[in-house]
Each structure stands twice: as structure tokens, then as C-alpha cells.
PDB file as gemmi writes it, atoms N, CA and C in Angstrom:
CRYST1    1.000    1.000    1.000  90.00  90.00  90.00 P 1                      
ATOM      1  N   UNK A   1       0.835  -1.178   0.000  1.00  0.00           N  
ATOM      2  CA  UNK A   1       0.000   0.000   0.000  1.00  0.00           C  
ATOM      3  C   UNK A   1       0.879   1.240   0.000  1.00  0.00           C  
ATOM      4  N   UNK A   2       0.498   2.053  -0.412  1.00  0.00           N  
ATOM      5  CA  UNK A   2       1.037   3.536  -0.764  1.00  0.00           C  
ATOM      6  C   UNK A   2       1.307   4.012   0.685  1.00  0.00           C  
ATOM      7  N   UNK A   3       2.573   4.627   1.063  1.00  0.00           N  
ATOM      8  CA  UNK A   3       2.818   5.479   1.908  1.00  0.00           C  
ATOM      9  C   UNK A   3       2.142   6.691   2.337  1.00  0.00           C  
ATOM     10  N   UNK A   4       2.723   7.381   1.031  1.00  0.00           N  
ATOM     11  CA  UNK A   4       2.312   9.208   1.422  1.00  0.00           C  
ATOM     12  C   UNK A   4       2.179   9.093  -0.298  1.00  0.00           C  
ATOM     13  N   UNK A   5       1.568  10.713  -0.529  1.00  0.00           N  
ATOM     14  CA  UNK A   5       1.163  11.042  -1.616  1.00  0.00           C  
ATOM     15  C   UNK A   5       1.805  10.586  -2.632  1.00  0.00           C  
ATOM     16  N   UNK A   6       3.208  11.314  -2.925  1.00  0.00           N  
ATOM     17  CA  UNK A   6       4.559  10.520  -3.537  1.00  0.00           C  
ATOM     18  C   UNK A   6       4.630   9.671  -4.612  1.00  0.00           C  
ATOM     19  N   UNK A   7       4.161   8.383  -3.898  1.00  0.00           N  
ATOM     20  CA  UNK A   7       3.762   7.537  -4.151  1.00  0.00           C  
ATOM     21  C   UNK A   7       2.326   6.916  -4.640  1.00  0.00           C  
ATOM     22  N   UNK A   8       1.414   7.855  -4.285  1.00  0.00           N  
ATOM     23  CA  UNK A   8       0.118   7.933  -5.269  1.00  0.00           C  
ATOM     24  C   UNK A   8       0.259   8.387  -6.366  1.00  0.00           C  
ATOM     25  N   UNK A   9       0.942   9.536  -6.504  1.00  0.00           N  
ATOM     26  CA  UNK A   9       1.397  10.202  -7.731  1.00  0.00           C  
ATOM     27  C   UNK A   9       1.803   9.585  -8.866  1.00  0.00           C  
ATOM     28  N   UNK A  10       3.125   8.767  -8.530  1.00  0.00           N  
ATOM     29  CA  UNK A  10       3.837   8.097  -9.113  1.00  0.00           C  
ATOM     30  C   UNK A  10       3.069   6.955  -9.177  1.00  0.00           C  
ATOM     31  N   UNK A  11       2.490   5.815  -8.900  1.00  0.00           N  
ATOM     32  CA  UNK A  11       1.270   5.091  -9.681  1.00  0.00           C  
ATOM     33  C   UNK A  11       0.522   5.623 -10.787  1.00  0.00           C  
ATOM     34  N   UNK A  12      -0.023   6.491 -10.364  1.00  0.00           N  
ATOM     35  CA  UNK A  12      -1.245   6.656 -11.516  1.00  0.00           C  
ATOM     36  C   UNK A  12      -0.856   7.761 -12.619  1.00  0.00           C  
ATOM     37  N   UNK A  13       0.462   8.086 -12.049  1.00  0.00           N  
ATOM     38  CA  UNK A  13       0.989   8.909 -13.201  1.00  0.00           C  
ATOM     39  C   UNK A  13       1.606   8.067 -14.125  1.00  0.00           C  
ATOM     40  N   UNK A  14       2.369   6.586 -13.627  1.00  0.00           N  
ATOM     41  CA  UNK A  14       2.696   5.680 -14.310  1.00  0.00           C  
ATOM     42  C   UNK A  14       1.904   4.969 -15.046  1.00  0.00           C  
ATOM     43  N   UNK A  15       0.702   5.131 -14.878  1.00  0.00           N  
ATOM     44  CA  UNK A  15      -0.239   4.453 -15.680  1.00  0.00           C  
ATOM     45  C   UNK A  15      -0.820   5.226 -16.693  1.00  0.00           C  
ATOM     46  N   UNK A  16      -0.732   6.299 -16.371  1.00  0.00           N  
ATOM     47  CA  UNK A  16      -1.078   7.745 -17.694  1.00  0.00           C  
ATOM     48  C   UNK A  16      -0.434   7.234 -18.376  1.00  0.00           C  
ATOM     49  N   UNK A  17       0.822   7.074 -18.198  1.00  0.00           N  
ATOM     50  CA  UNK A  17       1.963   6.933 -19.313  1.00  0.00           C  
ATOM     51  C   UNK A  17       1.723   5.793 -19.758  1.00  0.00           C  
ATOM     52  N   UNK A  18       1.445   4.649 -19.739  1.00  0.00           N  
ATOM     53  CA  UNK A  18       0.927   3.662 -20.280  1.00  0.00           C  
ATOM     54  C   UNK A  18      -0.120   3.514 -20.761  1.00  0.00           C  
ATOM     55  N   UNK A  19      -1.092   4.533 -20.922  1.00  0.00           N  
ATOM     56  CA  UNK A  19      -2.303   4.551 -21.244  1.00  0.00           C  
ATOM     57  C   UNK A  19      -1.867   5.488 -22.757  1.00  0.00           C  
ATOM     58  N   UNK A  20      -1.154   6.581 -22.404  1.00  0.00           N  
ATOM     59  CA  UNK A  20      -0.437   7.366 -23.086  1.00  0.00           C  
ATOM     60  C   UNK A  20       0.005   6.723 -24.698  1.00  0.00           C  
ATOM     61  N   UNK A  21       0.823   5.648 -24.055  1.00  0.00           N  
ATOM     62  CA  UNK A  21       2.082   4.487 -24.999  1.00  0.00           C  
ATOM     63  C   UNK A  21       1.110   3.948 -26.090  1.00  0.00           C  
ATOM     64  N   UNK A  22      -0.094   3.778 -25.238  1.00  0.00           N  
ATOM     65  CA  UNK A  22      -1.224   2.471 -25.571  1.00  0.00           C  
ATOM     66  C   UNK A  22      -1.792   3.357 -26.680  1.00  0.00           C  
ATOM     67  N   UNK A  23      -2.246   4.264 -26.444  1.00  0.00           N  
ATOM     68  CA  UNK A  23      -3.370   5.248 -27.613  1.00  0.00           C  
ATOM     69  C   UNK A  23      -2.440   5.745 -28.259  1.00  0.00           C  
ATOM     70  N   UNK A  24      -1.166   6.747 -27.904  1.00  0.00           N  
ATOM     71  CA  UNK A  24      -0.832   6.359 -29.319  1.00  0.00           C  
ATOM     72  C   UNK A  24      -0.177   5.468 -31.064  1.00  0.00           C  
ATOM     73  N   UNK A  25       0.159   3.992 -29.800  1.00  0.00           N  
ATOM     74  CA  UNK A  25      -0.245   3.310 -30.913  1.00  0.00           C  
ATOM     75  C   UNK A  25      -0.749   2.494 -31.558  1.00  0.00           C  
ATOM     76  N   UNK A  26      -1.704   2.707 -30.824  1.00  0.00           N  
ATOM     77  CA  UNK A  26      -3.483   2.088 -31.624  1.00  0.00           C  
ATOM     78  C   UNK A  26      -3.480   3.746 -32.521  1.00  0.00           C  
ATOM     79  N   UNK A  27      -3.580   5.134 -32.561  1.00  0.00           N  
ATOM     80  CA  UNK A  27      -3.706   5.794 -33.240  1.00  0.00           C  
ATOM     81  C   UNK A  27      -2.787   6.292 -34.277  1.00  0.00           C  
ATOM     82  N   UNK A  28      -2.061   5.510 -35.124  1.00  0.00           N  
ATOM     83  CA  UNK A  28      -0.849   4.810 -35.712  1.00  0.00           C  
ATOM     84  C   UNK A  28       0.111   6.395 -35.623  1.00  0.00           C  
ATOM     85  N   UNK A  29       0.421   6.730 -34.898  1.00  0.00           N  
ATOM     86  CA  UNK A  29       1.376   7.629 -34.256  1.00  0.00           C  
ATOM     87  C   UNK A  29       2.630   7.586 -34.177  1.00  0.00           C  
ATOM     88  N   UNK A  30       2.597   6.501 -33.517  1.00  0.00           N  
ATOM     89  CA  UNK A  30       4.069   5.590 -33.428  1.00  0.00           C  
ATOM     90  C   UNK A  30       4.450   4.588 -33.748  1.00  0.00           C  
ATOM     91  N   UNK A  31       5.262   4.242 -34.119  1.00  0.00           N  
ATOM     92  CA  UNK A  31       5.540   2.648 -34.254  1.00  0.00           C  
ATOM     93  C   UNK A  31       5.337   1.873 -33.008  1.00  0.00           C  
ATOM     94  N   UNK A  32       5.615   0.488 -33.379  1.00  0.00           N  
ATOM     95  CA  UNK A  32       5.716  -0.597 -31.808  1.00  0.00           C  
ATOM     96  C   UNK A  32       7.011  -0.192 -31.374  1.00  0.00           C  
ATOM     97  N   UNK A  33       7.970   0.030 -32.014  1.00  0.00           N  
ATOM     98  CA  UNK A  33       9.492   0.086 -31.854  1.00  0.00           C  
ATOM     99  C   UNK A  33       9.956   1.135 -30.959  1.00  0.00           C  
ATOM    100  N   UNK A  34       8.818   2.054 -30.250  1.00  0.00           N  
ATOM    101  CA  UNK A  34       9.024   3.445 -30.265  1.00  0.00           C  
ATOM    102  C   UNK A  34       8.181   3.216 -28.295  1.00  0.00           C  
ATOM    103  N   UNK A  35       7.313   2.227 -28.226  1.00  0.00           N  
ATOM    104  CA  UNK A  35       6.708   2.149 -27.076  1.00  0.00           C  
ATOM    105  C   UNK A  35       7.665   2.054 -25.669  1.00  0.00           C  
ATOM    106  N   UNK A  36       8.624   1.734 -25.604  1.00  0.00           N  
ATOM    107  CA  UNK A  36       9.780   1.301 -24.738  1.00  0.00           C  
ATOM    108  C   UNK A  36      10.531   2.865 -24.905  1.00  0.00           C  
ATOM    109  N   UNK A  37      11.094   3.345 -26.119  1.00  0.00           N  
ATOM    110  CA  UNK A  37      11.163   4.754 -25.429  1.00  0.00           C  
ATOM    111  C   UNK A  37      10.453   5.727 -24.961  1.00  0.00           C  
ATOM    112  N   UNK A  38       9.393   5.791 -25.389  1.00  0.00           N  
ATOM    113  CA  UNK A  38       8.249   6.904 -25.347  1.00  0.00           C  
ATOM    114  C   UNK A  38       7.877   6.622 -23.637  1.00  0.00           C  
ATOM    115  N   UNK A  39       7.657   5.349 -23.038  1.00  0.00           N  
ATOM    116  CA  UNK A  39       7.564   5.288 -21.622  1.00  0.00           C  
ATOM    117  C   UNK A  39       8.760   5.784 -20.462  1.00  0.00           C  
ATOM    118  N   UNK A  40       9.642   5.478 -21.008  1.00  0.00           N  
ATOM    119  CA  UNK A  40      11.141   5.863 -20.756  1.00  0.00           C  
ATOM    120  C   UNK A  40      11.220   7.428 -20.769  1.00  0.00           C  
ATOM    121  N   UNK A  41      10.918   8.007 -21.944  1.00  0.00           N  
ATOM    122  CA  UNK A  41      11.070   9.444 -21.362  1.00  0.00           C  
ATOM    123  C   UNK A  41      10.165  10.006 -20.589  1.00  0.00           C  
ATOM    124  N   UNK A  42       8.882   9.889 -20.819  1.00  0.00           N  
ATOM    125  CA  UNK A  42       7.635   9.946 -19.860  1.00  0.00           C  
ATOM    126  C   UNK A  42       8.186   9.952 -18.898  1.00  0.00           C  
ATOM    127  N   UNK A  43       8.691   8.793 -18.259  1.00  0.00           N  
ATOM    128  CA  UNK A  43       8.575   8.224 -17.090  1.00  0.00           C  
ATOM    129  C   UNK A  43       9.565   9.249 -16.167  1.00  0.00           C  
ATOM    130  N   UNK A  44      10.740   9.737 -17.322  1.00  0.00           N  
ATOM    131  CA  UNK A  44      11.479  10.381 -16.599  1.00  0.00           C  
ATOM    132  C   UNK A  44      11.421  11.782 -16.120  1.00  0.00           C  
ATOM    133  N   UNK A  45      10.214  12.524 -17.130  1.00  0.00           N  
ATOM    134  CA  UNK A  45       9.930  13.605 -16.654  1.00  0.00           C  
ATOM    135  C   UNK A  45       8.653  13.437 -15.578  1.00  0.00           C  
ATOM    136  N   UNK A  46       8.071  12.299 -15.329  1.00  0.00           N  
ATOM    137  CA  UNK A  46       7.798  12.238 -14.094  1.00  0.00           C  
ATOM    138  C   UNK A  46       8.692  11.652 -13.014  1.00  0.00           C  
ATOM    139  N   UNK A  47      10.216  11.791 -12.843  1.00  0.00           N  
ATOM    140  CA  UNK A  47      10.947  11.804 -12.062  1.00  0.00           C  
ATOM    141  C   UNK A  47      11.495  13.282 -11.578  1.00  0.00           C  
ATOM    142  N   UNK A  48      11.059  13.750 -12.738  1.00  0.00           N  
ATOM    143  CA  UNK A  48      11.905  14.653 -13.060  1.00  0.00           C  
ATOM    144  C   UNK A  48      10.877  16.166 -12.046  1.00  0.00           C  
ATOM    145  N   UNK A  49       9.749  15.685 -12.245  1.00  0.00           N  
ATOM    146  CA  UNK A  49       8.521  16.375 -11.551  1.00  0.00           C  
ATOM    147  C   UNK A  49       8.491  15.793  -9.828  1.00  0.00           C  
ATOM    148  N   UNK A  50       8.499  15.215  -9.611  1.00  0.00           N  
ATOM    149  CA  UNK A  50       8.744  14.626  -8.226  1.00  0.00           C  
ATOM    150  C   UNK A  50       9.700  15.135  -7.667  1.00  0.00           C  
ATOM    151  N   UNK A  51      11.093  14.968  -8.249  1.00  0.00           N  
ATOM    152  CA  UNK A  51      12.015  15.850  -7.801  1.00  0.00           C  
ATOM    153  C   UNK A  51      11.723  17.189  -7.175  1.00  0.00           C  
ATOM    154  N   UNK A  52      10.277  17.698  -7.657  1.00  0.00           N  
ATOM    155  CA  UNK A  52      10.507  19.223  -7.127  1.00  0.00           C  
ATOM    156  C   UNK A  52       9.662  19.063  -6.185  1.00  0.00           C  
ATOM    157  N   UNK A  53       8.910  17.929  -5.779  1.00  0.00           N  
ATOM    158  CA  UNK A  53       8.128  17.621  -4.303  1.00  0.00           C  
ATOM    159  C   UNK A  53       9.161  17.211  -3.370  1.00  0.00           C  
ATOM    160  N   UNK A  54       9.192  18.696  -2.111  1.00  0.00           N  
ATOM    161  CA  UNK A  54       9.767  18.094  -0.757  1.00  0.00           C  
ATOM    162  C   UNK A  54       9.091  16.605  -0.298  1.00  0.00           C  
ATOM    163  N   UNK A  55       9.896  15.688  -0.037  1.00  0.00           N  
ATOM    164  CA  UNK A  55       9.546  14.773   0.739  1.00  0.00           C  
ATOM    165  C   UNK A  55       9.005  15.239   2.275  1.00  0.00           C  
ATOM    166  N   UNK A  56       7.944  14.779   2.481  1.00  0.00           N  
ATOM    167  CA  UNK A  56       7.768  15.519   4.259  1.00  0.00           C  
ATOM    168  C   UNK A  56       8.782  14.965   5.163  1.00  0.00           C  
ATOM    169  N   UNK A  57       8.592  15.753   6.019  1.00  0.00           N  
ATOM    170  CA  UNK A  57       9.658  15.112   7.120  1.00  0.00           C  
ATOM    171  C   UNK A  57       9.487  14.027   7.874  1.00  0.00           C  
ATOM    172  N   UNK A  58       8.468  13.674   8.071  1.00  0.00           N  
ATOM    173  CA  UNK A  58       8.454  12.208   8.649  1.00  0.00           C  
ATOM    174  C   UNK A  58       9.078  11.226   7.691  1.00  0.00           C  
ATOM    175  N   UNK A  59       9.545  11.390   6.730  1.00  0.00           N  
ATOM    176  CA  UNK A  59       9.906   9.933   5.650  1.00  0.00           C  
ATOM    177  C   UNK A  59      11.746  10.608   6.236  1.00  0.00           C  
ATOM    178  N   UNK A  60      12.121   9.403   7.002  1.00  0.00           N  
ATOM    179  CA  UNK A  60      13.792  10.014   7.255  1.00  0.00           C  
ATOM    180  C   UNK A  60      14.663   9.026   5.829  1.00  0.00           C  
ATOM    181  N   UNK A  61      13.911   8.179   5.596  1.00  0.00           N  
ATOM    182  CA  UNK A  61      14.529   7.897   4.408  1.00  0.00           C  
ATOM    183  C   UNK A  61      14.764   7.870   3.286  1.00  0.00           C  
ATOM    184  N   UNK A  62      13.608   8.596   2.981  1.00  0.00           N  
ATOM    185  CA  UNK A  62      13.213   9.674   1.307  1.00  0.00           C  
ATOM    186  C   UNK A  62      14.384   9.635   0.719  1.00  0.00           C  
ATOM    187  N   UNK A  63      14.031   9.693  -0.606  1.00  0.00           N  
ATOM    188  CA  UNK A  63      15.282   9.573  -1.691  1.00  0.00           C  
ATOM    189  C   UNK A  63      15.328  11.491  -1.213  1.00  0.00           C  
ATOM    190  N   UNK A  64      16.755  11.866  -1.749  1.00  0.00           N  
ATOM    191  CA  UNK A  64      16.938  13.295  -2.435  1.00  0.00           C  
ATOM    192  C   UNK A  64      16.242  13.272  -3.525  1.00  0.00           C  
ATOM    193  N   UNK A  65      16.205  15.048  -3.366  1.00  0.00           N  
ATOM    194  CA  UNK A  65      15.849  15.366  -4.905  1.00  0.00           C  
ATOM    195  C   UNK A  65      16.849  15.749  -5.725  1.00  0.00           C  
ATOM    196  N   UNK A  66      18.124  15.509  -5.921  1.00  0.00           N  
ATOM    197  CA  UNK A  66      19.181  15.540  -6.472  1.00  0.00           C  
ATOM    198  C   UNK A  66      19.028  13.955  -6.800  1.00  0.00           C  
ATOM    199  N   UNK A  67      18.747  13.054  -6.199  1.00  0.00           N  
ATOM    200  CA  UNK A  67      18.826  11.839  -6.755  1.00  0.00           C  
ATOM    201  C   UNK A  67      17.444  11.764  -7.904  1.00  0.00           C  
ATOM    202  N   UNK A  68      16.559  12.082  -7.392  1.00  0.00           N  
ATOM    203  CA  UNK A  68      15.216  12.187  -8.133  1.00  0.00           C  
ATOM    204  C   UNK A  68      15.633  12.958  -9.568  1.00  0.00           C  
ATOM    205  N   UNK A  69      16.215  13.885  -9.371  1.00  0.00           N  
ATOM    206  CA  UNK A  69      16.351  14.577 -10.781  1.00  0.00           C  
ATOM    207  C   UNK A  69      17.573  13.830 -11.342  1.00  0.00           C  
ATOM    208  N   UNK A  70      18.605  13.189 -10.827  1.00  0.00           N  
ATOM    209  CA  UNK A  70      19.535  12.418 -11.584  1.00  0.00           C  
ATOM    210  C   UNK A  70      18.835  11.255 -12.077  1.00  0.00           C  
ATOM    211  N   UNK A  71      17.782  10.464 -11.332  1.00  0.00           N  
ATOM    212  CA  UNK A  71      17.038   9.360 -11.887  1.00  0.00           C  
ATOM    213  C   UNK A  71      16.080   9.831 -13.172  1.00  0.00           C  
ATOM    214  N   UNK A  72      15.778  10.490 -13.162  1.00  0.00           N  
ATOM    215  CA  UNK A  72      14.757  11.473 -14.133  1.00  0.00           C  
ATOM    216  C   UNK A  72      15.624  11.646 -15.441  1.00  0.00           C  
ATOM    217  N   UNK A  73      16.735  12.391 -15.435  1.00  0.00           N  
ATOM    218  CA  UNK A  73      17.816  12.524 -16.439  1.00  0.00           C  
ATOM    219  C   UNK A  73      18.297  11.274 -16.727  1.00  0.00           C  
ATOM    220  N   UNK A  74      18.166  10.442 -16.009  1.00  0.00           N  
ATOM    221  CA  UNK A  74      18.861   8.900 -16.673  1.00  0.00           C  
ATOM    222  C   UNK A  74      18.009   8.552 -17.823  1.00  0.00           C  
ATOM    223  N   UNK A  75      16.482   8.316 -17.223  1.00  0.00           N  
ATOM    224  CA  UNK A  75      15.753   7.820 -17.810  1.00  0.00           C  
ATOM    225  C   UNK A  75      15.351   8.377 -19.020  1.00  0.00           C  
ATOM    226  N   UNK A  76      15.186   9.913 -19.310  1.00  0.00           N  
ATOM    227  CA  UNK A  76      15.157  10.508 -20.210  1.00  0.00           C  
ATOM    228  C   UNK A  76      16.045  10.082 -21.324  1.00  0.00           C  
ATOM    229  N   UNK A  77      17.062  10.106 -21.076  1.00  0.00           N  
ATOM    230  CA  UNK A  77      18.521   9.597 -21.825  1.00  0.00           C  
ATOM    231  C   UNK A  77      18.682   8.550 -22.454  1.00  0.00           C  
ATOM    232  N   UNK A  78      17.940   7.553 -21.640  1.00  0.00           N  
ATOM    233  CA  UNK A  78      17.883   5.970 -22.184  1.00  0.00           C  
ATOM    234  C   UNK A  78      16.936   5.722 -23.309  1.00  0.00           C  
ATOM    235  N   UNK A  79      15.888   6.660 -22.667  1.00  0.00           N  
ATOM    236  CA  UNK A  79      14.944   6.822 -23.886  1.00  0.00           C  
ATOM    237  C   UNK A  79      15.023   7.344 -24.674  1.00  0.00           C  
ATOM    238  N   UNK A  80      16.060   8.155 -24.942  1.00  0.00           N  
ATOM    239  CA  UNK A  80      16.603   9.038 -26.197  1.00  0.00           C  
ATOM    240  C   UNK A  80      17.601   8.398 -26.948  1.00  0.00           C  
ATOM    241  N   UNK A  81      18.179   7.587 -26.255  1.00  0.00           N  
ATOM    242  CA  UNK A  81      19.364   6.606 -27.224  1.00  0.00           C  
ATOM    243  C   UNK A  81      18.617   5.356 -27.455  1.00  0.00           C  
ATOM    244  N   UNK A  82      17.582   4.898 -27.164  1.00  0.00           N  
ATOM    245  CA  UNK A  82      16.893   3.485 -27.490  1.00  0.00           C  
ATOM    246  C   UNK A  82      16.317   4.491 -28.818  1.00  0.00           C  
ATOM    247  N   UNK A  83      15.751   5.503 -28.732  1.00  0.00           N  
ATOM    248  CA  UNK A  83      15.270   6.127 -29.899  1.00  0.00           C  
ATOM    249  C   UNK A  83      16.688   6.303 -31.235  1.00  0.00           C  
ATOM    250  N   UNK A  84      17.597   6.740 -30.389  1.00  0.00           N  
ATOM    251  CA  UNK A  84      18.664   7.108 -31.432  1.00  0.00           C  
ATOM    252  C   UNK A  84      19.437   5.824 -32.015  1.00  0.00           C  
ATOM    253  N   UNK A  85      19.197   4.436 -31.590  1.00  0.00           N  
ATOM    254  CA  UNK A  85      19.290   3.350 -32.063  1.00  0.00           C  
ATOM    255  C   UNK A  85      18.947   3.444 -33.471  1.00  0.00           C  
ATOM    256  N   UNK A  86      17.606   3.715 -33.737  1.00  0.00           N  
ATOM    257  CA  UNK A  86      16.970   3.513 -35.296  1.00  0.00           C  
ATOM    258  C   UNK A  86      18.153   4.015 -35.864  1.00  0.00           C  
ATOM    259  N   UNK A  87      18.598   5.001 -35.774  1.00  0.00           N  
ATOM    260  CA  UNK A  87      19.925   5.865 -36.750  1.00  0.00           C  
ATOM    261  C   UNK A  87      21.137   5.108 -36.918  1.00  0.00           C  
ATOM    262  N   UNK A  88      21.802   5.281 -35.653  1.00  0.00           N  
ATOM    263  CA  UNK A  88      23.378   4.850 -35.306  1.00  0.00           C  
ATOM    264  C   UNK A  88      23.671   4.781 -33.874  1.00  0.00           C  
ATOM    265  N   UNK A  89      24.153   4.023 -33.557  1.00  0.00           N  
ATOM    266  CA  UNK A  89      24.852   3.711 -31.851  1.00  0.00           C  
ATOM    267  C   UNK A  89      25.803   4.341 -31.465  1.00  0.00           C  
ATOM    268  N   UNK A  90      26.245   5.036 -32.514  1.00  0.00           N  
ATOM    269  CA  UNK A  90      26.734   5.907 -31.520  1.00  0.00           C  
ATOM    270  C   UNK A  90      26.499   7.118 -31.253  1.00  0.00           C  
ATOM    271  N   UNK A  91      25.456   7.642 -31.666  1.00  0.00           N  
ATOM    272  CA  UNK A  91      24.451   9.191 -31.005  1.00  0.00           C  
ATOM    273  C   UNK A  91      24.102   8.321 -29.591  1.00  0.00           C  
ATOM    274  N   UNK A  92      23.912   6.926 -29.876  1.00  0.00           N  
ATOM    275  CA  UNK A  92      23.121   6.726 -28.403  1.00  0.00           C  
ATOM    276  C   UNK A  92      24.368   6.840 -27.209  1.00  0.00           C  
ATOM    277  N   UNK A  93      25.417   6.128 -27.951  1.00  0.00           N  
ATOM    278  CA  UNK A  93      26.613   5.963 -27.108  1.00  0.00           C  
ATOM    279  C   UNK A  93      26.824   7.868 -26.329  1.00  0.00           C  
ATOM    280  N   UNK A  94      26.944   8.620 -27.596  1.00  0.00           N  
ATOM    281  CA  UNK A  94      26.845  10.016 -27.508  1.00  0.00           C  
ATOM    282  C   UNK A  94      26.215  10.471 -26.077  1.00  0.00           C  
ATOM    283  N   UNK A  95      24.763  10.678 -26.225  1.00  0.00           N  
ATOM    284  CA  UNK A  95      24.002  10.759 -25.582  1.00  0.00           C  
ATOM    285  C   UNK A  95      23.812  10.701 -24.431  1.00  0.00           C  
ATOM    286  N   UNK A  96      24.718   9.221 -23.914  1.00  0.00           N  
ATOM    287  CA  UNK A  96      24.386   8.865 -22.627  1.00  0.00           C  
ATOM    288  C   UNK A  96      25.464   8.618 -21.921  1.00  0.00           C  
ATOM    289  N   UNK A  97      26.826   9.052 -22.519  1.00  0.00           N  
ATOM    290  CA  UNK A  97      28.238   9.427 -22.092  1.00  0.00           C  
ATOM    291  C   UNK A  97      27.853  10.890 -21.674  1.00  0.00           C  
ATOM    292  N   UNK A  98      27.278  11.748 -22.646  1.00  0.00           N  
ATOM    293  CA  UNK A  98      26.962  13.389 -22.145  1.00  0.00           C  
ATOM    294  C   UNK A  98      26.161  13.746 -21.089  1.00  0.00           C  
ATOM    295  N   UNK A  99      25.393  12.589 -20.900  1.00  0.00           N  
ATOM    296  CA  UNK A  99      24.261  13.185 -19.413  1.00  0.00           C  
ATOM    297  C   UNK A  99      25.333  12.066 -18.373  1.00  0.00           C  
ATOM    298  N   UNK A 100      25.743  11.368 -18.206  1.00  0.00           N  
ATOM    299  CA  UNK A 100      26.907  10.918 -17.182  1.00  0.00           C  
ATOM    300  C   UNK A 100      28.246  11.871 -17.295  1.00  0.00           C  
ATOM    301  N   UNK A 101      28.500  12.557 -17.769  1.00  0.00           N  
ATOM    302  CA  UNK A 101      29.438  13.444 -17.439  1.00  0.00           C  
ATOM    303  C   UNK A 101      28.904  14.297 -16.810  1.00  0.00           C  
ATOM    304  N   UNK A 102      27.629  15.200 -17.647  1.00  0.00           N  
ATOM    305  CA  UNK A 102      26.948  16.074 -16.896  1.00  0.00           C  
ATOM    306  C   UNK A 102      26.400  15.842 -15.570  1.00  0.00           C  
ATOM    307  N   UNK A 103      26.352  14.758 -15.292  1.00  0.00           N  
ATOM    308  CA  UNK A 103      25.768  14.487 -13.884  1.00  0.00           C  
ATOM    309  C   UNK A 103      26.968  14.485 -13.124  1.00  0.00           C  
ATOM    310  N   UNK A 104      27.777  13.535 -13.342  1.00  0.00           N  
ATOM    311  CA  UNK A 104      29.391  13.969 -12.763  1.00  0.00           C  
ATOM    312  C   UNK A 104      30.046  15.164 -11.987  1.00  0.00           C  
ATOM    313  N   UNK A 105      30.054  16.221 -12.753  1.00  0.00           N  
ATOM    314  CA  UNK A 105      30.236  17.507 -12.977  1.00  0.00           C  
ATOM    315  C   UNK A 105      29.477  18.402 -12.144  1.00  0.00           C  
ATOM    316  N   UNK A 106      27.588  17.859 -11.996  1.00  0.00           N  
ATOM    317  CA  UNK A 106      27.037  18.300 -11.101  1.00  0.00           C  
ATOM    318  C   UNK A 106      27.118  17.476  -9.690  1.00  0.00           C  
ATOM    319  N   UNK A 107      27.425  16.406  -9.513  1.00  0.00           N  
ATOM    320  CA  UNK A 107      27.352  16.039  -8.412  1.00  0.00           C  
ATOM    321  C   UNK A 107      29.303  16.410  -7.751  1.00  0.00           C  
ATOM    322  N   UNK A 108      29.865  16.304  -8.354  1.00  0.00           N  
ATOM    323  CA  UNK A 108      30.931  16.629  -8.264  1.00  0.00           C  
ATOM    324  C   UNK A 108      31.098  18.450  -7.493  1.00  0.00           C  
ATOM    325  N   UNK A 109      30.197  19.717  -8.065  1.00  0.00           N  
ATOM    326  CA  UNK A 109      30.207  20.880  -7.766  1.00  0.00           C  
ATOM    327  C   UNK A 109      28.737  21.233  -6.595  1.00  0.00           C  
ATOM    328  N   UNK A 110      28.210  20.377  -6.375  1.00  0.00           N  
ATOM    329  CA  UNK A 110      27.478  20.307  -5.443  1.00  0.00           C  
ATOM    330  C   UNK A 110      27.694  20.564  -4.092  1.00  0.00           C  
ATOM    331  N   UNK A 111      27.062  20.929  -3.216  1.00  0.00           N  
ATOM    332  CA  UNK A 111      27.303  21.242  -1.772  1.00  0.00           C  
ATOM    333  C   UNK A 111      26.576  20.716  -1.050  1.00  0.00           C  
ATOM    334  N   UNK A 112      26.974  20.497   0.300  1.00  0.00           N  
ATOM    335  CA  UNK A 112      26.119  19.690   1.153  1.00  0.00           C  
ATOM    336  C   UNK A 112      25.511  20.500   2.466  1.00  0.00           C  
TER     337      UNK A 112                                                      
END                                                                             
């Protein structure tokens, strides 16, 4: 069962997105090939949206939202190089070397 809101959110927002995947391609929109990224980036800008919800304070073990927005940027990424597959492997390779540096770089200049 669901904790705190959070986690309501993230259910039924996960299921938008699958509902999302689903209509558009029954409404020939997308290919099949395209359903695995299209959830993938979804998914990550609903990480990416969570991130900007304080966890309340009773949860002492809540993810960060530095982790939330690094999980968010992953996922985005993955779904952008599973997309950049159709082309060439190495935009994907590209792609997802550039948001791991960039995350690097930010977690690296970060403060505590």
C-alpha cells in the first residue's frame, strides 16, 4: 500500500503513461518500436517532476531530490538513445556518455 502522496502520484501517473504508450499506438502515431522509449522518457519527466516535491519530514529515508532529478535525467537519456538506435549507436553511445558526465560535474560541484 502507498505510503504518502509521492507515491500515489507516481502510480497513476505511471499508468497515464501507459495509457499514453497504448493510444498512441493504436492511433498509428508511433511505431511498436518506439513504445519502450516513449515510456522511458515519460517516465522520466515524471521523475523529473517529483524531484521538485519536498519529501515531508516524517519519511527520514526519502530519496533526495538531487537523486530524483539524476534518476529522471537517466531515464530521459535511455529513452533518447533506445530512440537514437533507429539511426546509429553511436548518437546513443553520444548521448548517454553526455548526461553521465553532466551528472558527474554536477554532483561533483554540489554542496552539502
Amino acid at each position: 500500500m502507498a505510503e504518502s502522496s509521492r507515491d500515489l502520484i507516481s502510480i497513476g501517473a505511471f499508468l497515464i503513461i501507459i495509457v499514453i504508450a497504448i493510444v498512441l499506438l493504436a492511433t498509428g502515431l508511433i511505431d511498436w518500436t518506439l513504445i519502450v522509449p516513449i515510456v522511458l522518457v515519460l517516465s522520466g519527466c515524471l521523475m523529473l517532476g517529483l524531484a521538485a516535491l519536498k519529501p515531508p519530514a516524517t519519511q527520514k529515508y526519502a530519496p533526495s531530490s538531487f537523486y530524483m532529478l539524476a534518476s529522471g535525467l537517466l531515464l530521459i537519456a535511455l529513452g533518447g538513445a533506445l530512440y537514437l538506435l533507429r539511426f546509429n549507436y553511436l548518437y546513443s553511445l553520444a548521448l548517454v556518455l553526455l548526461l553521465l558526465g553532466a551528472l558527474a560535474i554536477a554532483a561533483g560541484t554540489r554542496r552539502k
